[in-house]
Biopython code that builds the backbone (N, CA, C, O; Angstrom):
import numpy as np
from Bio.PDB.StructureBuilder import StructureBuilder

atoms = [
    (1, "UNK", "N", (11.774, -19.662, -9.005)),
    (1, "UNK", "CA", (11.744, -20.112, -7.641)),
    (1, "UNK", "C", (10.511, -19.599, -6.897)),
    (1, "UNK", "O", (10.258, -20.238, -5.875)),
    (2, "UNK", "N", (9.764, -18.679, -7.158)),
    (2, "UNK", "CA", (8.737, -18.122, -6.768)),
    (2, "UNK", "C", (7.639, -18.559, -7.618)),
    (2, "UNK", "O", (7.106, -17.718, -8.341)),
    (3, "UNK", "N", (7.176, -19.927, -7.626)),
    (3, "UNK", "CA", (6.222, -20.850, -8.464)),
    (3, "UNK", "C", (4.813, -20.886, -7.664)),
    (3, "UNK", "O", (3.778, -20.881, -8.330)),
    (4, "UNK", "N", (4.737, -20.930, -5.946)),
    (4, "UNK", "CA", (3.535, -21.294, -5.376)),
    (4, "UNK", "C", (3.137, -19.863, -5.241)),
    (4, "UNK", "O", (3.826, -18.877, -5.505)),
    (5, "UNK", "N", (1.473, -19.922, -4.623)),
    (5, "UNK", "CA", (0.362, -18.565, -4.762)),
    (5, "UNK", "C", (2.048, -17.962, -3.490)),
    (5, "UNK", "O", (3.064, -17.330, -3.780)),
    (6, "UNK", "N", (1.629, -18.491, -2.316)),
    (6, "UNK", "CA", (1.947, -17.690, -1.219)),
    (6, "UNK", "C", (3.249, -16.896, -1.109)),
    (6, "UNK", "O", (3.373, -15.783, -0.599)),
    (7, "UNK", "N", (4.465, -17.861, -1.827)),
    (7, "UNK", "CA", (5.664, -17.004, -2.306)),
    (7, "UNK", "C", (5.346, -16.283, -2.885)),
    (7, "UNK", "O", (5.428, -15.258, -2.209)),
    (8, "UNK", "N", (4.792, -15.947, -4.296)),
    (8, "UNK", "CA", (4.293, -15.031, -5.204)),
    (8, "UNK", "C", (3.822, -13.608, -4.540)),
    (8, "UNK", "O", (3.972, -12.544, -5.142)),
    (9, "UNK", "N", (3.306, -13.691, -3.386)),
    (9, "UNK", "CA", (2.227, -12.680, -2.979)),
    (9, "UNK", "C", (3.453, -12.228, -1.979)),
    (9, "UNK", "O", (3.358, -11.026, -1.731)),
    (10, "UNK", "N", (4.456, -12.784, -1.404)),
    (10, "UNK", "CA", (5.210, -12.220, -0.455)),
    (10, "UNK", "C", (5.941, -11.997, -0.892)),
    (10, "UNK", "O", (6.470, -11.120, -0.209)),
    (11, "UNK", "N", (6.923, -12.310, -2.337)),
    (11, "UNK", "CA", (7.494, -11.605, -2.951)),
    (11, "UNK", "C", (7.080, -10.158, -3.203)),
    (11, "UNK", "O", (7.720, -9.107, -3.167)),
    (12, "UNK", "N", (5.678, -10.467, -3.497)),
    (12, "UNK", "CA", (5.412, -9.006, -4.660)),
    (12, "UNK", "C", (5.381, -7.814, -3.358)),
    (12, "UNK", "O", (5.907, -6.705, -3.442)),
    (13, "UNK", "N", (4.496, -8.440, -1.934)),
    (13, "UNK", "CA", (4.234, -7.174, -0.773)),
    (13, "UNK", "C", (5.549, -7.114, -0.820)),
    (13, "UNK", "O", (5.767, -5.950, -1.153)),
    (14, "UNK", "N", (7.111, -7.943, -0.620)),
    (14, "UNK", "CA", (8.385, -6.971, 0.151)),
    (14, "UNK", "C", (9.035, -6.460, -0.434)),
    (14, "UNK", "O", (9.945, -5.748, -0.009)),
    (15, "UNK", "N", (8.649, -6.758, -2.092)),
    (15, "UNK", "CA", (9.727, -6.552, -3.179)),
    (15, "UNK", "C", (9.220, -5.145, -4.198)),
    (15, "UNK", "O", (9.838, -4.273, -4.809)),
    (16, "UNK", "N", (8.405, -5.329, -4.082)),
    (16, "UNK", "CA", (7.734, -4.742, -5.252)),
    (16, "UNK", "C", (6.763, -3.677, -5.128)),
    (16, "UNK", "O", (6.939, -2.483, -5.372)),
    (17, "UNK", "N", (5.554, -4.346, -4.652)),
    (17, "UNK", "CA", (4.436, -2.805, -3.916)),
    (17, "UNK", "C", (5.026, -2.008, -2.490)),
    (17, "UNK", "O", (4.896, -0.784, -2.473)),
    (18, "UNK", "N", (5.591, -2.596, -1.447)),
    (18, "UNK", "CA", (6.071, -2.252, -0.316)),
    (18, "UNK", "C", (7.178, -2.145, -0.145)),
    (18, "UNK", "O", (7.856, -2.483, -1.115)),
    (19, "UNK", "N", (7.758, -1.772, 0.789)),
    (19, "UNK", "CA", (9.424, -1.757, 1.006)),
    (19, "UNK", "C", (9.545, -2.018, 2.699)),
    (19, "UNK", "O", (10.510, -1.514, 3.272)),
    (20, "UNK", "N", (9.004, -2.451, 3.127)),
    (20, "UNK", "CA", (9.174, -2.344, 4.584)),
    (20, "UNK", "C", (10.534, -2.666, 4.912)),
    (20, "UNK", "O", (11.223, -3.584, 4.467)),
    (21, "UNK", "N", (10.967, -1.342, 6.173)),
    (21, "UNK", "CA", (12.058, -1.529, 6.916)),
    (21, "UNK", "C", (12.641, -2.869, 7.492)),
    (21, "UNK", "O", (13.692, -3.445, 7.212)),
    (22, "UNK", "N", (11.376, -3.280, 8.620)),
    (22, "UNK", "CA", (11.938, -4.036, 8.825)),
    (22, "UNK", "C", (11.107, -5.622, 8.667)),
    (22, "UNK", "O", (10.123, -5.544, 9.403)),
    (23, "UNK", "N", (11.127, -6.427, 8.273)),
    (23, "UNK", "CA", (10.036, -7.636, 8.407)),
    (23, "UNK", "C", (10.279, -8.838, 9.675)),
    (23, "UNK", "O", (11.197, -9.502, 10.156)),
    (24, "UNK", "N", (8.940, -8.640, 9.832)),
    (24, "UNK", "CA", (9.312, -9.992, 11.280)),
    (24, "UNK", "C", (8.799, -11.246, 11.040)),
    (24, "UNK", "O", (7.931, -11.522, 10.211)),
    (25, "UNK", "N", (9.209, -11.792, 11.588)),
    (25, "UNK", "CA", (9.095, -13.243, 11.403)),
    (25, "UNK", "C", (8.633, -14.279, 12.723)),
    (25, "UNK", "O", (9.663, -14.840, 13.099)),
    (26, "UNK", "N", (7.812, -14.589, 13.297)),
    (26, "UNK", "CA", (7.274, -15.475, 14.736)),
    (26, "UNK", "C", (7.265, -17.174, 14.122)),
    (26, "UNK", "O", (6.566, -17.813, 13.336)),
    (27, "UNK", "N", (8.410, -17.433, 14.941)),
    (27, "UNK", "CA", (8.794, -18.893, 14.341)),
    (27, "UNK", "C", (8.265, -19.667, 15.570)),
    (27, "UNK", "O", (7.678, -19.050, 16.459)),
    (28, "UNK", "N", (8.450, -20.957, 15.641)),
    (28, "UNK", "CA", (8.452, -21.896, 16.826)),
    (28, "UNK", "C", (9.629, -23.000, 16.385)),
    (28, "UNK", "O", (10.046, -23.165, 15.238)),
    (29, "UNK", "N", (9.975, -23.577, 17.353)),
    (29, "UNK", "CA", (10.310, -22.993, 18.808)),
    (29, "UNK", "C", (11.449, -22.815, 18.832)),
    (29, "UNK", "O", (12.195, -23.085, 17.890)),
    (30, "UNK", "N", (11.875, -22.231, 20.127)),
    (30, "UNK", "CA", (13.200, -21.381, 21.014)),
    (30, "UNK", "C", (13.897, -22.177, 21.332)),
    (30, "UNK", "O", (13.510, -23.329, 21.136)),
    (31, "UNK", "N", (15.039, -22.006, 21.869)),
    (31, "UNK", "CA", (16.016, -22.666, 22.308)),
    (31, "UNK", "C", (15.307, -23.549, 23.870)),
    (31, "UNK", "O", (14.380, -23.091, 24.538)),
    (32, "UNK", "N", (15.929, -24.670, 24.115)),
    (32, "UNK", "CA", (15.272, -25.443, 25.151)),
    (32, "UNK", "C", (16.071, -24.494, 26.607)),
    (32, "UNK", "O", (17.277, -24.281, 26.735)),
    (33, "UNK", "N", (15.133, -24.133, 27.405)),
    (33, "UNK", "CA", (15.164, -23.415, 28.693)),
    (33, "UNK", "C", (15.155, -22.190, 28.426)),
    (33, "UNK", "O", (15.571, -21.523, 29.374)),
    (34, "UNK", "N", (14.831, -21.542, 27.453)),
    (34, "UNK", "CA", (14.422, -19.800, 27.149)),
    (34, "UNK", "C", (12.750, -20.336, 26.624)),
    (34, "UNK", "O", (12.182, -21.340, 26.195)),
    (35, "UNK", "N", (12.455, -18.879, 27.004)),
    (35, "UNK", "CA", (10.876, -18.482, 26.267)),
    (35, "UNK", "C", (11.081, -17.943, 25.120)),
    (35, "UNK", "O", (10.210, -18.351, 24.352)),
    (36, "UNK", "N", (11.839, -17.183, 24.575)),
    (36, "UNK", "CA", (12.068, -16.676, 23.371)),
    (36, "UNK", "C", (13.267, -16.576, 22.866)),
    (36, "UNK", "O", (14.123, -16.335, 23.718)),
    (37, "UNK", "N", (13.702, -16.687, 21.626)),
    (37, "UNK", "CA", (15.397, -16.370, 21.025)),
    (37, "UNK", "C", (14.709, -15.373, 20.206)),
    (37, "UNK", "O", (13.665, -15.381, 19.555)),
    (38, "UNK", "N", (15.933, -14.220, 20.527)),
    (38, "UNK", "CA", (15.742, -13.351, 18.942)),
    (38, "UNK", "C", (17.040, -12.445, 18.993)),
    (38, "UNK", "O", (17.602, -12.202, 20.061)),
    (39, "UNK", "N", (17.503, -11.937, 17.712)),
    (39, "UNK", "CA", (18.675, -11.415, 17.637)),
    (39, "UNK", "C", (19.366, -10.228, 18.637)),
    (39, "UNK", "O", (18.718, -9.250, 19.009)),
    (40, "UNK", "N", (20.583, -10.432, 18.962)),
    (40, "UNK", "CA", (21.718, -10.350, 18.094)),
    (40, "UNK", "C", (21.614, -11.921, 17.771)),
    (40, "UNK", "O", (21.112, -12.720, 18.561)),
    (41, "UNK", "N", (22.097, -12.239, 16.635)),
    (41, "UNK", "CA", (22.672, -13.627, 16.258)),
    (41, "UNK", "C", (23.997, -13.851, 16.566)),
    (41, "UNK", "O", (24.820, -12.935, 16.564)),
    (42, "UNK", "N", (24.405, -15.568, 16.964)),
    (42, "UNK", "CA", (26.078, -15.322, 16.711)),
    (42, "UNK", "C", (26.580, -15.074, 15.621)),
    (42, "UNK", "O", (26.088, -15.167, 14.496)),
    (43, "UNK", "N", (27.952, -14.630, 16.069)),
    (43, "UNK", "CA", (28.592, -14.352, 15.206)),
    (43, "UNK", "C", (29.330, -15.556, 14.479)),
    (43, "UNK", "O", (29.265, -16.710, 14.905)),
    (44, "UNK", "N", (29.986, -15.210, 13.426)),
    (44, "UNK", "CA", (30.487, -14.305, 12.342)),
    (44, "UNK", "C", (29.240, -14.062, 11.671)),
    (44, "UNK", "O", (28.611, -15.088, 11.416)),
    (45, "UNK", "N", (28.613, -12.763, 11.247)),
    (45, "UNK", "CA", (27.674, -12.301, 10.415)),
    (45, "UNK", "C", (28.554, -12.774, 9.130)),
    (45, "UNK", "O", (29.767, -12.926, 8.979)),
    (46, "UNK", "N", (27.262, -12.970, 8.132)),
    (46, "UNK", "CA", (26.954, -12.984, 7.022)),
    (46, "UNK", "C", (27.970, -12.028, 6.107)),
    (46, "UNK", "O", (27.573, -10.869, 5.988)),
    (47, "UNK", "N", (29.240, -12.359, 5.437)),
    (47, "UNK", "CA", (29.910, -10.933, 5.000)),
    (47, "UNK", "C", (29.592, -10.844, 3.682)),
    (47, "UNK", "O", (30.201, -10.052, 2.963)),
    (48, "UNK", "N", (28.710, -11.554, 3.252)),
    (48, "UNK", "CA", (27.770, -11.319, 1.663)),
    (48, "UNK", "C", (26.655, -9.834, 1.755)),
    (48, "UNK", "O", (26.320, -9.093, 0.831)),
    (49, "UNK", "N", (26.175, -9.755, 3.600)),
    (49, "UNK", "CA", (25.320, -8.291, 3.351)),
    (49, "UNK", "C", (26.150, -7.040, 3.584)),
    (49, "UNK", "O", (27.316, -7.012, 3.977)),
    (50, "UNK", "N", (25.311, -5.932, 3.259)),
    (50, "UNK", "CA", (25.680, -4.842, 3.359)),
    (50, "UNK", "C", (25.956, -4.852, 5.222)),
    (50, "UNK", "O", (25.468, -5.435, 6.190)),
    (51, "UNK", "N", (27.000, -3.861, 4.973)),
    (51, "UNK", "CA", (27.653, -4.102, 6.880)),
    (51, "UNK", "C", (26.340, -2.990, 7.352)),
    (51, "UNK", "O", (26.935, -2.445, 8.282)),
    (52, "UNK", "N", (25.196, -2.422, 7.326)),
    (52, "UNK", "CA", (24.396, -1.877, 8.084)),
    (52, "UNK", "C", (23.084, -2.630, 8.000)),
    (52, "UNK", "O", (22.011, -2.229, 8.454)),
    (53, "UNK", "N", (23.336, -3.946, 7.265)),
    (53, "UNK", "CA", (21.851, -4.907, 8.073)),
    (53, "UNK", "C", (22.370, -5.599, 8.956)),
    (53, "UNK", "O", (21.459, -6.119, 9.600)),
    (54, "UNK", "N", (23.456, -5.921, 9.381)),
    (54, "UNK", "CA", (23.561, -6.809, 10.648)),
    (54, "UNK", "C", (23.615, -5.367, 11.904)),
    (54, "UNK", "O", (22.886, -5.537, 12.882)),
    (55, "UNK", "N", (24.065, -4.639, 11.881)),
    (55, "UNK", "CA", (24.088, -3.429, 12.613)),
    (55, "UNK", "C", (22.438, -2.930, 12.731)),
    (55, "UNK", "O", (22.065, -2.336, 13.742)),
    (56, "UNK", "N", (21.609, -3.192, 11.741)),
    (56, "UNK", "CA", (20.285, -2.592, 12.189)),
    (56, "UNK", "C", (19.683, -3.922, 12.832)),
    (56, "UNK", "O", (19.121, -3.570, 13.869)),
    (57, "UNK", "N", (19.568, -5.225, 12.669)),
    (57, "UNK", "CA", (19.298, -5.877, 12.981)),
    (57, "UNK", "C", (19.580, -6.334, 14.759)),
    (57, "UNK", "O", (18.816, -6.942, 15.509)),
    (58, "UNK", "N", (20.735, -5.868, 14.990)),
    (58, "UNK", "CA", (21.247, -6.070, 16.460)),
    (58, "UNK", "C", (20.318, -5.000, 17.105)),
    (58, "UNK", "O", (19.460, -5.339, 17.920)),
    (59, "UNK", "N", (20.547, -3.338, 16.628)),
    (59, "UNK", "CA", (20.046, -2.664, 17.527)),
    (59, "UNK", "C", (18.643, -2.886, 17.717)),
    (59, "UNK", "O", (18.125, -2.521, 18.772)),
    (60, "UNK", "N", (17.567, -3.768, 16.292)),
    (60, "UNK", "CA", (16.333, -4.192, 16.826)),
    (60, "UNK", "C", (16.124, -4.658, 17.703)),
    (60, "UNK", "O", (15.450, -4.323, 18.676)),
    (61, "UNK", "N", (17.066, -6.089, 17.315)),
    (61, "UNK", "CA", (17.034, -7.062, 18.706)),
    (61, "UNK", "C", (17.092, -6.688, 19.834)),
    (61, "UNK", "O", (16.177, -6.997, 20.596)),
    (62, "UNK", "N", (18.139, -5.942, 20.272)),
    (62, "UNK", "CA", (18.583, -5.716, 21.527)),
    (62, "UNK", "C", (17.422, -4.260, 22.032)),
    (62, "UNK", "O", (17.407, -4.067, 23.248)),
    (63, "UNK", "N", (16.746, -3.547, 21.393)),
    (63, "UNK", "CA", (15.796, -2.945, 21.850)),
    (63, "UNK", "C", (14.564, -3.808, 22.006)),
    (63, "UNK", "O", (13.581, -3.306, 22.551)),
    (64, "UNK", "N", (14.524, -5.062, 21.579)),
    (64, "UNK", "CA", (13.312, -5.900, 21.998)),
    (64, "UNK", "C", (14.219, -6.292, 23.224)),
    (64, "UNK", "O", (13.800, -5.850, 24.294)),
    (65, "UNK", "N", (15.341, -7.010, 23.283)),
    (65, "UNK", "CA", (15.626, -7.096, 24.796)),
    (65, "UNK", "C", (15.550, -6.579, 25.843)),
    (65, "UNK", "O", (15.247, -7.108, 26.912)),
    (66, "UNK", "N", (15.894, -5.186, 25.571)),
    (66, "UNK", "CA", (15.866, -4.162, 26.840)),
    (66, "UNK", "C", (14.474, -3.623, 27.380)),
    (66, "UNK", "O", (14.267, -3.027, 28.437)),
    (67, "UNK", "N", (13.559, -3.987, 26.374)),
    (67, "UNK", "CA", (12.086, -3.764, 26.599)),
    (67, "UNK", "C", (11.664, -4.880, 27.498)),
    (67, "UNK", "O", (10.900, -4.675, 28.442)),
    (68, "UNK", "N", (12.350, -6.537, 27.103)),
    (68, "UNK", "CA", (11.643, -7.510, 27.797)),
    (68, "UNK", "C", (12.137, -7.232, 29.006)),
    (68, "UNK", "O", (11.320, -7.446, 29.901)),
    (69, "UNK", "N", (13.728, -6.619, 29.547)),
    (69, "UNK", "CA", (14.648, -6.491, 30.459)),
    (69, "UNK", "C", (13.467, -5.311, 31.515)),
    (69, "UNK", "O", (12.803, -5.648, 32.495)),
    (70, "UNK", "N", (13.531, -4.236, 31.017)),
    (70, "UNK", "CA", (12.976, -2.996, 31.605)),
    (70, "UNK", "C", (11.806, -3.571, 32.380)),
    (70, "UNK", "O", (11.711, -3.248, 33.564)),
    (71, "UNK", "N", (10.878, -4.411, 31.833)),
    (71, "UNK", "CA", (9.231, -4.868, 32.341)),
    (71, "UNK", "C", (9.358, -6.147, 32.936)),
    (71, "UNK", "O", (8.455, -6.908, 33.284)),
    (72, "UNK", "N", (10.800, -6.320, 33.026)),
    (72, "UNK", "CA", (10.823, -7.943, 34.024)),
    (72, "UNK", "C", (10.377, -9.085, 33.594)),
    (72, "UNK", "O", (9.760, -9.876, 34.308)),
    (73, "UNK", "N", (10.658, -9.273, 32.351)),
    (73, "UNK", "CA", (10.003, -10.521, 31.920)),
    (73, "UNK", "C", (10.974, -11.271, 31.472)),
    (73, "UNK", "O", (11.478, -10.819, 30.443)),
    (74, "UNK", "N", (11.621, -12.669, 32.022)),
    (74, "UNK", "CA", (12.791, -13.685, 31.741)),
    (74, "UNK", "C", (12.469, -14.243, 30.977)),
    (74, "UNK", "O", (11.367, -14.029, 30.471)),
    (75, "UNK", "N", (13.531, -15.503, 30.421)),
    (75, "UNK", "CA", (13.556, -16.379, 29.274)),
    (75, "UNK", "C", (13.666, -15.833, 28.195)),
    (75, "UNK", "O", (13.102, -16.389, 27.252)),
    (76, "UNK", "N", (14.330, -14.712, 27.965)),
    (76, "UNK", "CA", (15.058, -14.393, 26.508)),
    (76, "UNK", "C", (16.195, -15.078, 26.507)),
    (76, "UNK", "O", (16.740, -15.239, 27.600)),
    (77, "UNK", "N", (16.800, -15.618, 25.346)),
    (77, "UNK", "CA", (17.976, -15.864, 24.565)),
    (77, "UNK", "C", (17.907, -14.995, 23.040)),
    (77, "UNK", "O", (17.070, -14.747, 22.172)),
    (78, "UNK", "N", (19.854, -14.619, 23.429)),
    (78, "UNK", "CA", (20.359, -14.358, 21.885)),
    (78, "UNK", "C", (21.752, -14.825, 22.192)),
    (78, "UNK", "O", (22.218, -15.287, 23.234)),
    (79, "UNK", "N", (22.438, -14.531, 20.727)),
    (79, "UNK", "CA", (23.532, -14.842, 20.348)),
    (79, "UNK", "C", (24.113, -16.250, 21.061)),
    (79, "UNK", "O", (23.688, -17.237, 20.461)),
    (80, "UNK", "N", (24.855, -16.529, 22.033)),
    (80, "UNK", "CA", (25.468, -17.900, 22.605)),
    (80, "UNK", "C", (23.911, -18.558, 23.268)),
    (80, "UNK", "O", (24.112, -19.660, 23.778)),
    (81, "UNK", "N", (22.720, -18.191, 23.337)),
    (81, "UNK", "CA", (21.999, -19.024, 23.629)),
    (81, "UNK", "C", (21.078, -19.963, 22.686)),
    (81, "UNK", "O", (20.065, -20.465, 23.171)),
    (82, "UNK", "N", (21.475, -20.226, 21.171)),
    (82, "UNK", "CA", (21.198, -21.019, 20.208)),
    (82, "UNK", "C", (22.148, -20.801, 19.557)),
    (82, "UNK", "O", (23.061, -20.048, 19.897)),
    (83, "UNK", "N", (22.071, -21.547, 18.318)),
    (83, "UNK", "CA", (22.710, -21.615, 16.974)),
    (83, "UNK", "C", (22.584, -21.009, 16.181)),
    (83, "UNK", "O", (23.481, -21.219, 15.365)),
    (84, "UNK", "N", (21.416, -19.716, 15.638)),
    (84, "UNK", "CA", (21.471, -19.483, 14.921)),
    (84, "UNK", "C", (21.877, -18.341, 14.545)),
    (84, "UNK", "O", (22.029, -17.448, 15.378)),
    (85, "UNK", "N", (22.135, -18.142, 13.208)),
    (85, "UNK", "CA", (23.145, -17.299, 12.642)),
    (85, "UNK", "C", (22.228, -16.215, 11.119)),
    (85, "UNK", "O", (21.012, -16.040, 11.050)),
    (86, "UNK", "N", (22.959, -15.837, 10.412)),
    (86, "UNK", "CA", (22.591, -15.153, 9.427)),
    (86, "UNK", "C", (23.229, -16.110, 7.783)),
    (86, "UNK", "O", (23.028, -15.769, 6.618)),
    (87, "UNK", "N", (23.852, -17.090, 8.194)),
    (87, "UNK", "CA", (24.323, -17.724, 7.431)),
    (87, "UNK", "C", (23.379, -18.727, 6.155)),
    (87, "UNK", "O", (23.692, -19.061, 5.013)),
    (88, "UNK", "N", (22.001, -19.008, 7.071)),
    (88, "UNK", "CA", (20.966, -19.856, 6.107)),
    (88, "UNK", "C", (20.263, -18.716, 5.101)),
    (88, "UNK", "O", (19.684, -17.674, 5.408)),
    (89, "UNK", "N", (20.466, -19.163, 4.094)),
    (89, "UNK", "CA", (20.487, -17.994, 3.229)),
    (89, "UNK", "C", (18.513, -17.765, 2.529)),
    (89, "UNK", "O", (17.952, -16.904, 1.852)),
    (90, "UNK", "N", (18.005, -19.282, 3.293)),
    (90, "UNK", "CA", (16.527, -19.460, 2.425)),
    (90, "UNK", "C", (15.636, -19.351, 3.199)),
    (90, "UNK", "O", (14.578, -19.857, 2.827)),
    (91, "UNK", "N", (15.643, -18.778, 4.358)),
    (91, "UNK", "CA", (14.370, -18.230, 5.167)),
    (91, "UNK", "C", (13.816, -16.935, 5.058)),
    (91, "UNK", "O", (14.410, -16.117, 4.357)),
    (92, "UNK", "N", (12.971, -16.677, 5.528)),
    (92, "UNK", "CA", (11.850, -15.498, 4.763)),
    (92, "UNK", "C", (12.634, -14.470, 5.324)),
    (92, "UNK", "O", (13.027, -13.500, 4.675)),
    (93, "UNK", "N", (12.941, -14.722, 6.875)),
    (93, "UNK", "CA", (13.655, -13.235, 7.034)),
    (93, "UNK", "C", (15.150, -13.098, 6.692)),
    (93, "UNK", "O", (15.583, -12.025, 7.113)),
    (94, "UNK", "N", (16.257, -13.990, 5.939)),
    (94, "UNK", "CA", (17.250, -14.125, 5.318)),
    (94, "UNK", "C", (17.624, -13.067, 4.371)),
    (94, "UNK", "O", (18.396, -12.136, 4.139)),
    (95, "UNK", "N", (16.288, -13.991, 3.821)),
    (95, "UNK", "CA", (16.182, -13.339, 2.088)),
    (95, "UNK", "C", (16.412, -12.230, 2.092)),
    (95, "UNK", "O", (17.387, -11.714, 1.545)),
    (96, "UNK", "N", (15.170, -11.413, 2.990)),
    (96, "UNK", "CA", (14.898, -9.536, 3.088)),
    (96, "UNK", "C", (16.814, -9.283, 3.290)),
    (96, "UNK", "O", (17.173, -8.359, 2.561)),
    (97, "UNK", "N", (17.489, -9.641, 3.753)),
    (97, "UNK", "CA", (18.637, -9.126, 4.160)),
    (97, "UNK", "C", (19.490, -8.810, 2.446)),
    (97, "UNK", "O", (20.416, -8.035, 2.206)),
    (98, "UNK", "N", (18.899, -9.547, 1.693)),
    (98, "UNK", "CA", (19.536, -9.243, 0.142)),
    (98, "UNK", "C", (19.160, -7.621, -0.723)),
    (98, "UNK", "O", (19.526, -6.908, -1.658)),
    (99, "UNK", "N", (18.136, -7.728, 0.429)),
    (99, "UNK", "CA", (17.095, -5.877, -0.113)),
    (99, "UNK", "C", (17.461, -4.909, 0.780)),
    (99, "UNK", "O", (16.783, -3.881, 0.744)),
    (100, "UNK", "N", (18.514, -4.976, 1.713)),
    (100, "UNK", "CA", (18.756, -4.251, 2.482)),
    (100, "UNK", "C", (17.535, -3.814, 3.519)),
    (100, "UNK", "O", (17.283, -2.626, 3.720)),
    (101, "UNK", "N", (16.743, -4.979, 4.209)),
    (101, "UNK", "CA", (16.131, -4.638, 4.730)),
    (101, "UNK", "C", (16.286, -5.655, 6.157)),
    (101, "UNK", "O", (16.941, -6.695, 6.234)),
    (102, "UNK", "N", (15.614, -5.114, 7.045)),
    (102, "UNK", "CA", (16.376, -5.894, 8.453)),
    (102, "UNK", "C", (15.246, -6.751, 8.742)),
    (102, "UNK", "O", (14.163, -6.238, 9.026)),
    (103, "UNK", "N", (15.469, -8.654, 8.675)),
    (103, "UNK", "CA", (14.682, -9.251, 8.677)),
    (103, "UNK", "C", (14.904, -9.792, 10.621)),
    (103, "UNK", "O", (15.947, -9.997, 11.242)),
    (104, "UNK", "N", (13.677, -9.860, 11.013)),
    (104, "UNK", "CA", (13.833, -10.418, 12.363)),
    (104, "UNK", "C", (13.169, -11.772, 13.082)),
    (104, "UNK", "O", (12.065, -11.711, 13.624)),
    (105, "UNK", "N", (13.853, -12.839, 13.037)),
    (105, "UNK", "CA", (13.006, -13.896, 13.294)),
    (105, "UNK", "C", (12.831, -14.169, 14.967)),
    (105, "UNK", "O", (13.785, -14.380, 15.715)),
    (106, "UNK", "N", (11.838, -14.134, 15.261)),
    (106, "UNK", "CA", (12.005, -15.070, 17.186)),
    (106, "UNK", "C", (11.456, -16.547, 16.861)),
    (106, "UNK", "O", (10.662, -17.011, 16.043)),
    (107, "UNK", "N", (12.121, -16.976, 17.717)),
    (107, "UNK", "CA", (11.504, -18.690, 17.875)),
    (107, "UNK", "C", (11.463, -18.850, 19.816)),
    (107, "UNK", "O", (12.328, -18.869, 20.692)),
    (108, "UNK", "N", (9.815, -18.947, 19.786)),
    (108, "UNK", "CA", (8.939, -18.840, 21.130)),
    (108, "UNK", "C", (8.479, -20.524, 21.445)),
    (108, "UNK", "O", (7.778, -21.203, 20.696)),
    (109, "UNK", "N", (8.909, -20.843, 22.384)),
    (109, "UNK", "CA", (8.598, -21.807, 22.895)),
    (109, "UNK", "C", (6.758, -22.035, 23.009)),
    (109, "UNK", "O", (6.293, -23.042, 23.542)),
]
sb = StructureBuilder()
sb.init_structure("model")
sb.init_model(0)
sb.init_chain("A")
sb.init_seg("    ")
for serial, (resi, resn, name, xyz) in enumerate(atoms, 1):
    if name == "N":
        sb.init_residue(resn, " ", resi, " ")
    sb.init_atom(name, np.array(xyz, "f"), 0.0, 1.0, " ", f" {name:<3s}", serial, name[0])
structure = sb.get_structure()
């Protein structure tokens, strides 16, 4: 499944030479009337991962929230303000969740 150059090379940095904690991900676009979505996700988490990547993954999120919160800057969405979940199992920051590592996607308008 890892046949093209660019999978190959991002396999090998998250899997293999590196281990990074956490990997991010800058998608487009956000939910319509937010500037940015990013986790907590809704729920029901994923009960295929280990129960401390959805737990590290929230407290990321929600420390990127409280940062956008603290400096006054609107148009965040999480959890009930899109759809998405931990459930799609084939996106880049999905995957990392199989390595026990906390993958974080935003989708920015």
């Amino acid at each position: 499944m890892s046949n093209m150059k660019e999978t190959t090379n991002m396999n090998r940095q998250l899997f293999i030479e590196w281990f990074p904690q956490i990997m991010y991900n800058h998608h487009q676009t956000g939910p319509a009337g937010a500037v940015i979505f990013m986790p907590p996700f809704r729920d029901p988490f994923n009960y295929n991962f280990d129960p401390l990547v959805p737990l590290g993954i929230e407290m990321v999120g929600t420390a990127m929230h409280s940062r956008l919160v603290a400096e006054g800057k609107g148009g965040s969405a999480m959890r009930s303000g899109a759809n998405y979940s931990t459930w799609w199992n084939g996106g880049l920051r999905t995957v990392t969740y199989f390595h026990n590592m906390i993958g974080i996607a935003t989708r920015r308008r």
